[in-house]
Every structure is written in structure tokens, then in C-alpha cells.
C-alpha positions in Angstrom: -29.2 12.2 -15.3 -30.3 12.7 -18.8 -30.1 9.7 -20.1 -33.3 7.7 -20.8 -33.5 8.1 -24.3 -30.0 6.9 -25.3 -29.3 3.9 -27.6 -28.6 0.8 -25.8 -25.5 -1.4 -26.0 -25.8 -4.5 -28.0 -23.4 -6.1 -25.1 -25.8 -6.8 -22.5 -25.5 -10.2 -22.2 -29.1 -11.2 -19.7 -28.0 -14.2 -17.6 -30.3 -13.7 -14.5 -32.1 -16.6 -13.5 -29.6 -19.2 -14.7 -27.9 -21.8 -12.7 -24.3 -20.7 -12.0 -21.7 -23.0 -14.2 -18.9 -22.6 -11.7 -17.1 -23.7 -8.2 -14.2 -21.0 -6.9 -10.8 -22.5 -6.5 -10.6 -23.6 -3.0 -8.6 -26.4 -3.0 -10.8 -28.5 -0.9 -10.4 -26.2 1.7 -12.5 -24.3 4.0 -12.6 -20.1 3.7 -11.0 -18.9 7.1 -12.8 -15.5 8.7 -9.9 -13.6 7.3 -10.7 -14.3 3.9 -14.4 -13.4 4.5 -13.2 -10.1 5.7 -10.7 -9.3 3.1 -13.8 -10.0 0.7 -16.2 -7.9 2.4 -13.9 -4.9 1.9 -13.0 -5.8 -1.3 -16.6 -6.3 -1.7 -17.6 -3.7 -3.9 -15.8 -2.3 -7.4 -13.4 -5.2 -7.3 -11.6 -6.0 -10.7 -11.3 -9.9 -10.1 -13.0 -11.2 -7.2 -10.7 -14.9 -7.8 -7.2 -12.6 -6.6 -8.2 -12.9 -3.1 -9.4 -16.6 -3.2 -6.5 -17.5 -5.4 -4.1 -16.1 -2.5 -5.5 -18.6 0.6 -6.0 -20.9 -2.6 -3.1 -21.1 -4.2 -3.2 -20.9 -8.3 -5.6 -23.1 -10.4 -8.1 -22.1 -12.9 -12.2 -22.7 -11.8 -14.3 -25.0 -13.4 -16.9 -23.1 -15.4 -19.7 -24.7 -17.4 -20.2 -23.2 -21.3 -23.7 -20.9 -20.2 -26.1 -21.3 -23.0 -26.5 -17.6 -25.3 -27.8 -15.6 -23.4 -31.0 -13.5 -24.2 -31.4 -9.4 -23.6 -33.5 -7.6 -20.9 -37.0 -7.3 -21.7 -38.1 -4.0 -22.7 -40.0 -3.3 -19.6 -36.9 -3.9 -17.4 -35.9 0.0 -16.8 -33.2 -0.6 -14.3 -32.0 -3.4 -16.8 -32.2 -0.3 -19.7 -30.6 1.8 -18.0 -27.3 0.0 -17.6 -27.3 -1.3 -21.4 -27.6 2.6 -22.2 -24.6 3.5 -19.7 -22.8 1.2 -21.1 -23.7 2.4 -24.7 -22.6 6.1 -23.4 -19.4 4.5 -22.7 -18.5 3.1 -25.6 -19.2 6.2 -27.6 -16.7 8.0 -25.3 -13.8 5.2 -25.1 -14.1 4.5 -29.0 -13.3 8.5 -29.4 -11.1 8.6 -26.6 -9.4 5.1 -28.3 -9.2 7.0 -31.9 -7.7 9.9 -30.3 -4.3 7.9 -29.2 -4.6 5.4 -32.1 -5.7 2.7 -30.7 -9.0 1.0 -31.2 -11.4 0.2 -28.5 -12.7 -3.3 -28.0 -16.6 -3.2 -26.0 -16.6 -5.3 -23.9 -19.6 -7.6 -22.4 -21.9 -6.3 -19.4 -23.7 -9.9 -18.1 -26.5 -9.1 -15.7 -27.1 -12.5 -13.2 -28.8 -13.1 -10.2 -27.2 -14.4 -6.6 -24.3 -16.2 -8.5 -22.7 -17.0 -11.8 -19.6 -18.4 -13.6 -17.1 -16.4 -15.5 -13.4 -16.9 -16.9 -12.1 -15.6 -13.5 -14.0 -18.5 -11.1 -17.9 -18.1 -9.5 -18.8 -14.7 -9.5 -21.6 -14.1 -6.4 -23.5 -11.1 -5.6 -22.4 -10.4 -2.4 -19.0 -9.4 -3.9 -20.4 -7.0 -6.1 -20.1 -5.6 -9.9 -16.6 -6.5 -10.8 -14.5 -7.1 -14.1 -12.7 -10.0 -15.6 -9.9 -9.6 -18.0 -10.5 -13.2 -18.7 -13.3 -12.8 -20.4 -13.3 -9.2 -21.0 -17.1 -9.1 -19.2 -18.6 -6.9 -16.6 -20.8 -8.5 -14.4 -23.6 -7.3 -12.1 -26.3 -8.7 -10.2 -29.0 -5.6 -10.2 -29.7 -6.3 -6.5 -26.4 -4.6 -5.6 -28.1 -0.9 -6.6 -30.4 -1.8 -3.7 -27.1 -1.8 -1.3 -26.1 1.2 -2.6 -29.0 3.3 -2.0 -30.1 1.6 1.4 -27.2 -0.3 3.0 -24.5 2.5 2.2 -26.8 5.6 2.0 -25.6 6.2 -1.8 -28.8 6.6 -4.2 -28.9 8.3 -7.3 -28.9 7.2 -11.1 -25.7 8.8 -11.6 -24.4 6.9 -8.4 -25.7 3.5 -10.4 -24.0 4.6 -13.8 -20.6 5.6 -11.3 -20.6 1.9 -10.9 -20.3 0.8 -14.6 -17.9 3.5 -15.6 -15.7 1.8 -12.6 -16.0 -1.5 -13.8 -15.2 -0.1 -17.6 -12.3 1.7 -16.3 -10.8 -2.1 -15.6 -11.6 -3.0 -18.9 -9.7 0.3 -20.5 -6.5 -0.8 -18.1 -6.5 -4.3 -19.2 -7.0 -2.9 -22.9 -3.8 -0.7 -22.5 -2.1 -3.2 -20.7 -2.1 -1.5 -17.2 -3.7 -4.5 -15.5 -0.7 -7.3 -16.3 2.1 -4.9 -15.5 0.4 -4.4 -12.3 -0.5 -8.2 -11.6 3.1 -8.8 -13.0 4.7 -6.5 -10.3 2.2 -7.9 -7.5 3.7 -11.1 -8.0 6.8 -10.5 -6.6 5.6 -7.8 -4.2 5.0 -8.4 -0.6 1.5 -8.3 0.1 2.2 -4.5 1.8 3.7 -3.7 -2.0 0.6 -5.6 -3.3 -2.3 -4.2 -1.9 -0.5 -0.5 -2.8 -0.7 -1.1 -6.4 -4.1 -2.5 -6.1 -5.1 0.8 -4.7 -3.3 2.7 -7.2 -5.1 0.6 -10.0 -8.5 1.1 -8.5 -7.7 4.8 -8.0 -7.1 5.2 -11.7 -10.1 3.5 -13.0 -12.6 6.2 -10.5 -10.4 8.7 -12.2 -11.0 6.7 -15.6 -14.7 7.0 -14.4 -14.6 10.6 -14.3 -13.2 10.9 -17.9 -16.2 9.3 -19.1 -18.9 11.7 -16.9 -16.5 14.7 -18.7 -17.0 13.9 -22.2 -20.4 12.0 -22.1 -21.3 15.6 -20.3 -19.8 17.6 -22.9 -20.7 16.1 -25.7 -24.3 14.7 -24.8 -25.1 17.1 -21.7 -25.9 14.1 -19.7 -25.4 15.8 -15.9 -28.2 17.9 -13.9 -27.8 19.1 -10.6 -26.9 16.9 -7.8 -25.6 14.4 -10.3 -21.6 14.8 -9.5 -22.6 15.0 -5.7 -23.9 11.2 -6.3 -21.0 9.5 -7.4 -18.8 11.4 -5.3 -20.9 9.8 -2.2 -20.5 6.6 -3.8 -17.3 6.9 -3.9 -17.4 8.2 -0.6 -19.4 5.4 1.0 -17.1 2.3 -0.8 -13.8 4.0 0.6 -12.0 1.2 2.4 -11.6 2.7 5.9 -15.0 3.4 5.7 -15.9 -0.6 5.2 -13.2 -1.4 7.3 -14.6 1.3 10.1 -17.9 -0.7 10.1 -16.6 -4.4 9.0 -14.4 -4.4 12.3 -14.4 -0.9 14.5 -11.1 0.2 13.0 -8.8 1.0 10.1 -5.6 -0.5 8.9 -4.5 1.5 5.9 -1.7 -1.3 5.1 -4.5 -3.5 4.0 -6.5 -1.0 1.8 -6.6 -2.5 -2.0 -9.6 0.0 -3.3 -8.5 3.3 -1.3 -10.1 5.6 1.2 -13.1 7.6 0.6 -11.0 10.6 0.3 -8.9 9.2 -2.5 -11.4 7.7 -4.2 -13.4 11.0 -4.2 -10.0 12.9 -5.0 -9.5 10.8 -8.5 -12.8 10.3 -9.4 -12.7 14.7 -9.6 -9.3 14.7 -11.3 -10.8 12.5 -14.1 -13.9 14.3 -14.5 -12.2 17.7 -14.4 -9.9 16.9 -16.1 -11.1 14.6 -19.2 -7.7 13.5 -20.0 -5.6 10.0 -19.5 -2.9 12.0 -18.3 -4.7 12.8 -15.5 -4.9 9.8 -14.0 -1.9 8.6 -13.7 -1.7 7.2 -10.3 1.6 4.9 -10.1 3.8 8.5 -10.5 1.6 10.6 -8.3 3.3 11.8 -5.6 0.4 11.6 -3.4 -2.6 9.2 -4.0 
């Protein structure tokens, strides 16, 4: 991937090392096996890891301490560099894509932590992986989870790594155009069935959101060499929920999918980065996910 000479976003926000300000909204209550499970599949590109815990919960905000400003990533940090220029590269492509319709883009924060931190949307921890919260309008990632990726689920690759942010960025674009409440508004009087099939579809759209961004950062800054589309595609591949649920458990029950199967999430990542257009991911009217 050619992008080691990029500018870097001024939206890193360098939290690693700090205590986490937060406790998750438990109720007093102990988290069942069930919920473990529903969080290991959910694990990984999740847009607000407090849904699930608010649902054994029930509703309540978390406690988060004010964090003191946070510094940026040393200069020496490459992995740490190459996420603040990702994110730059997405910016450039969302403000143009934003101008486009009309609209203006708002950047949003990318907060790098270690092990465990809190956010707007309750105690953020590493084993859930990257995810978004509209709360706050912050991505956060713990840098150890690019480790998993290349050695726990067989998906290396710098591309692969900057698949992850354009995911997370995709939530951010959906809460922007107000995708995310309509869905969380519809979800709340849903059956969990009903639920977990718009979750799907709104994860489906930001992989396909993900693509938009690889097609114009491609054709306006020539950022992809060969083998790069292969390595988001096998990260896609290897986050697909029957492919957690296969190892988590031995088998798959597609009623319970809230991210999508490998093949779907492989299908709309291609659509959006063949495509390069919003239209294109439209996944609430497609006929087939």
C-alpha cells in the first residue's frame, strides 16, 4: 500500500498507557456465558460495543472519568503513523465525497489505548476490538488487535490494517447521515430476530462504505499495489460471523449474525470499491445481502 508518505490526521488522539475512566453498565450483575459469546462474535468491527451489554443490562449511561488531553504518537511509532495517515486518506475522500451531495463532513477522532479505556458509549476493552461510538464521534483502537489479525485469524497485510479504519469510519459516515438512529430507532421495537438483521445490514453498508474509500483514495492517490484488494477481502473473510461462530462454538446460527458472513461481507466490501458510489451500498433495499 502506498501510503507512507501521506500527511497525517490531526485526530489521533494517543491515550495508550492511561488508566481507563470507565465501569460498563452492569447493573451489579454478573455477565452470563451467553453474553461472553455474543461479544466474542461481535468481537471485531463492532459499532458500539455497550448495545450488547446494555441488552442483559438494561438502559443506563456508564460512568466515564474526563481523560486528561491527550498527547500524539511519537514519531518513531510507525504502526501508530500509519493509522493517523489512513485516517488522513479518509478524510480527504469523505470531505469530497460530503461536498459532492452537499453536505459537510465532520472528522472524527481516532483514540489509540492500551487493554482498556472509557468512552461516551461505556469501557471500551481490547478484547472487543476497534469499534465506533456515535457518542462521542471517536474511533477507538488498541494496536494490539493488528497482531490478532495477522496471527490469530490469518489476515496480514497493511491494507488489511487500513480495511479496519475505513470500517470503523463507515460508522461514523452512517451516524453523520443519520443511518445509525433510524436503525437503532427501528431495533427498538424489533424482535431481537428483526434486530440482529438490521445490525447486519448496517455493518454490511459500512464494508461497502469501506470500499468507497479504497476506490477514490486509489484513483485519485494510486494508493493500491498488487495483493492489496486480496487483503481486505481476507479480512473480511476471516471476521465473517459464521466463521467466528464455526470456531467460537462448532456451528452456525445465521439468526444470530449482527456483522454478516464472510461471503457478504466480502460481497459489499467489492460493491463499494467497484463501485465508488453511496448508491451502491444501499443494503436495507437489497434484495439479497
Amino acid at each position: 500500500m502506498r501510503i507512507e508518505d501521506g500527511r497525517q490526521s490531526e485526530n489521533v488522539e494517543d491515550r495508550r498507557g492511561e488508566r481507563a475512566g470507565g465501569r460498563l453498565p452492569i447493573g451489579g450483575r454478573g455477565i452470563g456465558i451467553g453474553t461472553v459469546v455474543l461479544l466474542l462474535v461481535a468481537m471485531y468491527f463492532g459499532v458500539d460495543p455497550s448495545v450488547i451489554l446494555n441488552q442483559v443490562s438494561g438502559p443506563g449511561p456508564a460512568a466515564v472519568e474526563q481523560a486528561p488531553p491527550a498527547s500524539k504518537p511519537p514519531a518513531e511509532d510507525q504502526l501508530a503513523k500509519f493509522v493517523s495517515v489512513v485516517l488522513a486518506d479518509t478524510e480527504d475522500t469523505w470531505h469530497e465525497m460530503f461536498k459532492r451531495a452537499g453536505k459537510q463532513y465532520q472528522e472524527p477522532k481516532l483514540v489509540l489505548y492500551t487493554d482498556a479505556i472509557g468512552s461516551a458509549c461505556g469501557l471500551g476493552q481490547a478484547a472487543m476490538g476497534p469499534f465506533y461510538c456515535p457518542a462521542d464521534q471517536k474511533v477507538y483502537i488498541d494496536l494490539g488487535f493488528y497482531r490478532d489479525l495477522k496471527e490469530r485469524f490469518s489476515a496480514p497485510g497493511d491494507f488489511a490494517q487500513a480495511y479496519v479504519i475505513a470500517h470503523e469510519i463507515g460508522h461514523h459516515v452512517q451516524n453523520l447521515l443519520g443511518i445509525s438512529d433510524k436503525v437503532r430507532q427501528l431495533q427498538s421495537r424489533s424482535t431481537e430476530v428483526q434486530g440482529n438483521q438490521l445490525s447486519v445490514m448496517l455493518e454490511l453498508q459500512a464494508d461497502c462504505l469501506a470500499g468507497i474509500w479504497a476506490h477514490h483514495a486509489n484513483r485519485t492517490r494510486h494508493v493500491l499495489e498488487a495483493g492489496d484488494v486480496e487483503e481486505a477481502l481476507g479480512a473480511a473473510t476471516a471476521i465473517g460471523d459464521d466463521r467466528l461462530q464455526k470456531q467460537a462454538r462448532g456451528h452456525v446460527t445465521p439468526e444470530s449474525f449482527t456483522h454478516g458472513s464472510s461471503q457478504q461481507r466480502v460481497r459489499w466490501f467489492k460493491r463499494g470499491i467497484e463501485g465508488g458510489e453511496l448508491k451502491q451500498c444501499d443494503t436495507f433495499a437489497a434484495r439479497q445481502l
